[in-house]
Wavefront OBJ file of the C-alpha trace (Angstrom):
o trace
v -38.378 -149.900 52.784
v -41.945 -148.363 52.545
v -43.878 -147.969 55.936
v -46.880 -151.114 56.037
v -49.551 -150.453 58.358
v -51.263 -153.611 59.096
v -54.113 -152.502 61.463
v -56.036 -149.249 59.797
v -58.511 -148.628 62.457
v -55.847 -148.380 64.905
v -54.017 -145.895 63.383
v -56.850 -143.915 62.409
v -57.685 -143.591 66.227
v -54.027 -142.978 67.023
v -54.284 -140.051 64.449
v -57.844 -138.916 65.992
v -55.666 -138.974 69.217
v -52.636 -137.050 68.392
v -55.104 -134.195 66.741
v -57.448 -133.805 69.873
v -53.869 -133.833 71.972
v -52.512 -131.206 69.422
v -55.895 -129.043 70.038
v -55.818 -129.242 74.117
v -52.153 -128.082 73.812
v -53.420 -124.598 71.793
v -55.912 -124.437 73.914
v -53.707 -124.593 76.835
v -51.661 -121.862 75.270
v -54.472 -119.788 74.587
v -55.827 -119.518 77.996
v -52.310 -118.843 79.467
v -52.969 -116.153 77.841
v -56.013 -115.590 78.686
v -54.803 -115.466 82.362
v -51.840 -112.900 81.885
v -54.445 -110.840 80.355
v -56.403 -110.842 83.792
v -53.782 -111.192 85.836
v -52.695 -107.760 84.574
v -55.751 -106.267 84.632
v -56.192 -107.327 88.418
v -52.441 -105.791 89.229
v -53.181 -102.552 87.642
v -56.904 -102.105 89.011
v -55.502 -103.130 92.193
v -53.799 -99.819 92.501
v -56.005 -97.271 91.266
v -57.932 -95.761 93.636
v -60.991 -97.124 95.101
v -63.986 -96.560 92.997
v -67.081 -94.247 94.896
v -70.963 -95.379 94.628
v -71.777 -92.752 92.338
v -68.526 -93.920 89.948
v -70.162 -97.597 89.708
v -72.038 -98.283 86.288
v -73.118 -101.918 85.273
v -72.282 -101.563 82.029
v -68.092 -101.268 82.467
v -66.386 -104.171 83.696
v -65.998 -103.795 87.414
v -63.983 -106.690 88.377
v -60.992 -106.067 90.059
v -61.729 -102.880 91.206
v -61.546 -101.663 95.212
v -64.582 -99.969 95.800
v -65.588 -97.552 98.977
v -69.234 -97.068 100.065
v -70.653 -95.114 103.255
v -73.776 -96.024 104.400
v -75.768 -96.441 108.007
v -77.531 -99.724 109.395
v -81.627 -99.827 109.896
v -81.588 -101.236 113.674
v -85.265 -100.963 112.822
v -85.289 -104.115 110.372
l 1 2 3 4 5 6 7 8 9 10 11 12 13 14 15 16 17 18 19 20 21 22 23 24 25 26 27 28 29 30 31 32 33 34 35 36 37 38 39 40 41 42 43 44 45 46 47 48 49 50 51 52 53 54 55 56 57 58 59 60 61 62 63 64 65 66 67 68 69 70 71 72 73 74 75 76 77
């Protein structure tokens, strides 16, 4: 007994549906992902040793690092 769809449009949408659902699903599993990545990256920064001034560049990727800076406060200001 062949399969009769009697109402196109609907079915077209519930295919349109189930594709977008399909793509938020990989896109879900992609940024899990995305998160062990950092969450790693936060775990091992997170015990290195903190990072001096002079060690600080902007063109590395500094999150996640502990960083230790001396300095004195201008009562003057």
């Amino acid at each position: 007994m062949p399969l009769r769809i009697k109402n196109w449009k609907l079915a077209g949408l519930a295919w349109v549906l189930i594709g977008f659902f399909v793509s938020l699903g990989c896109w879900q599993l992609s940024r899990s992902e995305q998160k062990k990545f950092l969450l790693s990256a936060f775990a091992q920064r997170a015990q290195a040793n903190p990072l001096a001034a002079s060690d600080l560049r902007p063109d590395h990727d500094l999150r996640f690092y502990r960083v230790k800076l001396q300095g004195r406060f201008d009562n003057e200001r």
